[in-house]
N, CA, C and O of each residue as an XYZ file, in Angstrom:
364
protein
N      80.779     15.476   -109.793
C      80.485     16.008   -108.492
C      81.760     16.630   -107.925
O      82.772     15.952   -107.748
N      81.692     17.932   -107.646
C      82.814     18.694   -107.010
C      82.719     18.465   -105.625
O      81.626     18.344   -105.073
N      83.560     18.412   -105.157
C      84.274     18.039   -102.815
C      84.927     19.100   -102.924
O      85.653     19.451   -103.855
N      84.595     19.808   -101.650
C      85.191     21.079   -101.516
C      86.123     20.692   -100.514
O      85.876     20.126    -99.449
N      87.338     21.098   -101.015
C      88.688     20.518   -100.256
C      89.427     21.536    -99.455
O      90.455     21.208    -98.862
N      88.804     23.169    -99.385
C      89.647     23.871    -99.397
C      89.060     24.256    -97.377
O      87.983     24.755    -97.051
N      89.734     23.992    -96.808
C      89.200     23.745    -95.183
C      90.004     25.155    -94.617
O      90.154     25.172    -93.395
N      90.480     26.217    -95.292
C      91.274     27.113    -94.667
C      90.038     27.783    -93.915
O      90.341     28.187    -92.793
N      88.704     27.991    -94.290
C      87.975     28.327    -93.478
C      87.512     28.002    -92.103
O      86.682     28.555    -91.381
N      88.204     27.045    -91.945
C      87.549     26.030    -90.655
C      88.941     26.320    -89.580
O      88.985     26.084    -88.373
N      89.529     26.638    -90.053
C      91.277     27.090    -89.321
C      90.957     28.708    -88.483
O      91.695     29.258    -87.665
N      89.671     29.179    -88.990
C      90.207     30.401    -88.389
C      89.536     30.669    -86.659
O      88.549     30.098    -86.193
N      90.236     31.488    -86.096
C      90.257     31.431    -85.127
C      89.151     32.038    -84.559
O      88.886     31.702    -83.404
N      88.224     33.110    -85.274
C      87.200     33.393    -84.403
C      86.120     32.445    -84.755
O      85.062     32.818    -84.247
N      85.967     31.032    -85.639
C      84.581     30.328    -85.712
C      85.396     29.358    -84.540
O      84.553     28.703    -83.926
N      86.407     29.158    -84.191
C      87.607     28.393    -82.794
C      86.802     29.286    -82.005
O      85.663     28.848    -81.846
N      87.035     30.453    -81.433
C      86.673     31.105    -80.123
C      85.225     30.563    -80.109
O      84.877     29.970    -79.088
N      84.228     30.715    -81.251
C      82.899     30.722    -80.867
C      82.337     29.749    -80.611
O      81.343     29.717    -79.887
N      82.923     28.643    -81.219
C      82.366     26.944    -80.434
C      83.013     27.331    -79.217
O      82.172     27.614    -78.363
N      84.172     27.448    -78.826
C      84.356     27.487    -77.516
C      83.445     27.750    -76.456
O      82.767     27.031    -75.721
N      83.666     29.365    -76.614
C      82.596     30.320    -76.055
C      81.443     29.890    -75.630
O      81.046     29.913    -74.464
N      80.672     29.339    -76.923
C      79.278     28.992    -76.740
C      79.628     27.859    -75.801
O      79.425     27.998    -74.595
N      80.100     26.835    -76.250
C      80.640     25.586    -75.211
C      79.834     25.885    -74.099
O      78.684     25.667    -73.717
N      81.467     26.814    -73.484
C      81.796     26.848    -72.347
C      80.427     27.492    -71.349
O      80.241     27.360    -70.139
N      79.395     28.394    -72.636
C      78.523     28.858    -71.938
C      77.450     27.961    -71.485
O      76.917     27.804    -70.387
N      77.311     27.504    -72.448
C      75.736     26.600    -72.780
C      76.253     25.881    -71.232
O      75.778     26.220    -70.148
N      77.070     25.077    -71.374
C      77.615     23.866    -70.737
C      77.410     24.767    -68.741
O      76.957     24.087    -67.820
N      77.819     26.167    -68.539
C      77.898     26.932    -67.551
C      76.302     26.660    -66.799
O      75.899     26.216    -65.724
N      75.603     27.295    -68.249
C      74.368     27.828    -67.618
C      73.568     26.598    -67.651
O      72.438     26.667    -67.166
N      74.007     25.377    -68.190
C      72.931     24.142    -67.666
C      73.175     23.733    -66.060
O      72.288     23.383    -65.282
N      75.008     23.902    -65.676
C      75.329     23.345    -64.792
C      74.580     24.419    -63.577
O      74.092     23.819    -62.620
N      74.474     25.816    -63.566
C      73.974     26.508    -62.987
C      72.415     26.193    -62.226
O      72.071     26.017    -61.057
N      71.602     26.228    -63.705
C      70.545     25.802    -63.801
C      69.830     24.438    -62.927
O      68.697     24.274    -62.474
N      70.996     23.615    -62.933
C      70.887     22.095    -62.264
C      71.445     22.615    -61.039
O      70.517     22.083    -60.429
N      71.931     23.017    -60.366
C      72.793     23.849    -58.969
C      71.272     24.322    -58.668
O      70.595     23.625    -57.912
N      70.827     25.267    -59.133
C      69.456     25.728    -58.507
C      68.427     24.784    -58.670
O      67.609     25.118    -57.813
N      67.964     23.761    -59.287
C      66.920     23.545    -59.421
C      67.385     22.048    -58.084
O      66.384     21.445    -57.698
N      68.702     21.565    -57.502
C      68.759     20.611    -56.502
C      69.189     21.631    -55.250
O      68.666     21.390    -54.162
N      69.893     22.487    -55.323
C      70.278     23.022    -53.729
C      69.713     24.146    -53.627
O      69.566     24.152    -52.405
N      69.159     25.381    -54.071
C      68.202     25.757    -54.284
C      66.407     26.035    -53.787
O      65.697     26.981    -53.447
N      66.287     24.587    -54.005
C      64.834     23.867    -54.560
C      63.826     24.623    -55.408
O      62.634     24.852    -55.199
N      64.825     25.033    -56.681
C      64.271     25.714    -57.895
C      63.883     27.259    -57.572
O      63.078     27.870    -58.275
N      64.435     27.753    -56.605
C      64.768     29.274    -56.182
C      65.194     30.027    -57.171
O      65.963     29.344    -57.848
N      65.078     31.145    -57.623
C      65.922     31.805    -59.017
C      65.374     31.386    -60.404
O      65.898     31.827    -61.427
N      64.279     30.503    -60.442
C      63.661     30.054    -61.953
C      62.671     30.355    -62.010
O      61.759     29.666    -61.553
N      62.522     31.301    -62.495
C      61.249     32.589    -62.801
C      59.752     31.964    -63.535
O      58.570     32.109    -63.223
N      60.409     31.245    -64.602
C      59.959     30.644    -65.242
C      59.291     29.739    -65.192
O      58.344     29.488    -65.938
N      59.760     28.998    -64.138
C      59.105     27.503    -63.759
C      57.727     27.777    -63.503
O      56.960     27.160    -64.242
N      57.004     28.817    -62.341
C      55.637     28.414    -62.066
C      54.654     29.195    -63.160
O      53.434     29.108    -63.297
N      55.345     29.757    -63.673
C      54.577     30.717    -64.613
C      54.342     29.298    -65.737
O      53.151     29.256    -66.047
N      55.163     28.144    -66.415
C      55.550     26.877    -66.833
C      54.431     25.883    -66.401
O      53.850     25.082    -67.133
N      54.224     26.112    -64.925
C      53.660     25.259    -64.062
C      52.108     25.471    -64.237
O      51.208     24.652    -64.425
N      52.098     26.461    -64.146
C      50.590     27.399    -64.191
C      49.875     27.183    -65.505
O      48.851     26.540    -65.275
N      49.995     27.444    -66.709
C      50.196     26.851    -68.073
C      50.209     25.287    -68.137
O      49.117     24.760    -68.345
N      51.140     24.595    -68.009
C      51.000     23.299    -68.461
C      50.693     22.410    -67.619
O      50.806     21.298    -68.135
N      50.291     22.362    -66.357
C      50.417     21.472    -64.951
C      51.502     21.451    -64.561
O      52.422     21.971    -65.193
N      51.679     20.778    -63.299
C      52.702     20.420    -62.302
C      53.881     19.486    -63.317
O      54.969     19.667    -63.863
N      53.109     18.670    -63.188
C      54.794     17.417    -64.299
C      54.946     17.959    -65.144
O      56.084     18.415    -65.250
N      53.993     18.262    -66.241
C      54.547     19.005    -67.723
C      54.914     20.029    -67.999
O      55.230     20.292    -69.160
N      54.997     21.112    -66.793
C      55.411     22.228    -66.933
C      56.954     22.015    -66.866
O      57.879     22.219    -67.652
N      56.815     21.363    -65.201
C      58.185     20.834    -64.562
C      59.298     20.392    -65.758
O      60.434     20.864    -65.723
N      58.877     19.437    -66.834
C      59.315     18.612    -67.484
C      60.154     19.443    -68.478
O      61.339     19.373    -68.806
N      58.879     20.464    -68.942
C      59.575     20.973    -69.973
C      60.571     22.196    -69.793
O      61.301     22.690    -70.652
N      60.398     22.613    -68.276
C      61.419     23.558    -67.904
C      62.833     22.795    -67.950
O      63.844     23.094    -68.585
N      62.520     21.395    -66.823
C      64.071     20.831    -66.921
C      64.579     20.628    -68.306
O      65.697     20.964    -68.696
N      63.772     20.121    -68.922
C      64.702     19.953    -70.662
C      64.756     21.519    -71.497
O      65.235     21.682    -72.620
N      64.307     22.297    -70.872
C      64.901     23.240    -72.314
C      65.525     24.321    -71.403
O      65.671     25.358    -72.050
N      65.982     24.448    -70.007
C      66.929     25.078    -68.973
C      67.788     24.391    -68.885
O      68.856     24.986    -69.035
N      67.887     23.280    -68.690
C      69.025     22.032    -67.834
C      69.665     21.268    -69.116
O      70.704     21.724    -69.594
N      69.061     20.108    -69.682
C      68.970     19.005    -70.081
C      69.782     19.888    -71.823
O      70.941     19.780    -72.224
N      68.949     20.454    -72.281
C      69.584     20.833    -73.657
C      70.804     21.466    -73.434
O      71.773     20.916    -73.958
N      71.067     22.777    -72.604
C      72.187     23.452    -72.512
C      73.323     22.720    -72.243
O      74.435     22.992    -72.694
N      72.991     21.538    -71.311
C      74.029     20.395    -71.397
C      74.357     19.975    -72.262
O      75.538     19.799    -72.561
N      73.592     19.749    -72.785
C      73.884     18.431    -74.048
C      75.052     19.427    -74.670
O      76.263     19.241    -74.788
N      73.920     20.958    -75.148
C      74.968     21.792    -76.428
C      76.142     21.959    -76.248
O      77.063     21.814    -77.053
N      76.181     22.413    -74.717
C      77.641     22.666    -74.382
C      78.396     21.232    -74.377
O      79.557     21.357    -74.766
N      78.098     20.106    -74.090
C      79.187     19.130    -74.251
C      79.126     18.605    -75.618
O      80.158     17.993    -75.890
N      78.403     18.630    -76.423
C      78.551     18.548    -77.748
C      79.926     19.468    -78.354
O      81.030     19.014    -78.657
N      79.425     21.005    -78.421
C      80.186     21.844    -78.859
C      81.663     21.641    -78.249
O      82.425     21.959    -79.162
N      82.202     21.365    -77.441
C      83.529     21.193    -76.506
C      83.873     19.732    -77.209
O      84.921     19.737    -77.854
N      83.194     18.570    -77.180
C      83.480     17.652    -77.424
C      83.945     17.725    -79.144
O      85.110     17.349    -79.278
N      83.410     18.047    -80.204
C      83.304     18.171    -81.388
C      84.583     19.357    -81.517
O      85.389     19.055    -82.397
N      84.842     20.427    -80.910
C      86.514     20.855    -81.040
C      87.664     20.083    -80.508
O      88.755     19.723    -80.951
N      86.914     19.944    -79.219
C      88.510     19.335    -78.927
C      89.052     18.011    -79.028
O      90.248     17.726    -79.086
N      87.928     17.109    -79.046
C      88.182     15.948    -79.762
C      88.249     15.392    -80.941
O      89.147     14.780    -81.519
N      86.594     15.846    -81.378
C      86.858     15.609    -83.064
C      87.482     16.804    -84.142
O      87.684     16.694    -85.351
N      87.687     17.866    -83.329
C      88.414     18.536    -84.617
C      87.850     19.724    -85.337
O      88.287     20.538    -86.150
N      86.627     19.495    -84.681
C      86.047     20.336    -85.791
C      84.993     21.105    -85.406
O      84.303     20.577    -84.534
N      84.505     22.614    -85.919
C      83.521     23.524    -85.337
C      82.517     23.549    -85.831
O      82.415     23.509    -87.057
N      81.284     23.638    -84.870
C      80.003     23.661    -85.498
C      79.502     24.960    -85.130
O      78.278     24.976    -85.257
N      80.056     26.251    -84.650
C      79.185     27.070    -84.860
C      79.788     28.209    -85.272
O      79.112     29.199    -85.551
C-alpha cells in the first residue's frame, strides 16, 4: 500500500485563500442572514414565504433557517477552524 507523502500541494496559497474566502463568506452570510431573520423580523428573505407557502408555516420556517442560517454557519466555522487551527484546507 502506497501513502502519499508528498503535501507540497496543500502549501499552496490559492487552495489557503479559498478556504479562507469561502470561510469568511459562508460564516458572513449566515451571520447576516441571522441579523435579518431577529432584528429585521425576516425582512429581506425572499424566500421564506414563497418556503412557507409550499411547505407550511413550521416546515417551511425550519427549512429556511437551516439551509440560510444554520449550515452557512456551521461551513464557515468549520472552514476557518480546520485552517487555522488544524492546519489544513478543505476546499
Amino acid at each position: 500500500m502506497y501513502i502519499y507523502t508528498d503535501k507540497s500541494q496543500f502549501n499552496n496559497p490559492i487552495n489557503i485563500m479559498v478556504t479562507v474566502i469561502l470561510g469568511v463568506f459562508a460564516l458572513a452570510y449566515g451571520l447576516f442572514t441571522l441579523y435579518l431573520r431577529i432584528f429585521k423580523q425576516s425582512k429581506g428573505l425572499g424566500k421564506l414565504d414563497r418556503m412557507k407557502d409550499v411547505y407550511g408555516e413550521k416546515i417551511g420556517k425550519a427549512i429556511h433557517i437551516i439551509s440560510y442560517t444554520v449550515l452557512p454557519l456551521l461551513i464557515g466555522v468549520m472552514a476557518l477552524v480546520c485552517h487555522f487551527v488544524l492546519g489544513f484546507d478543505i476546499f
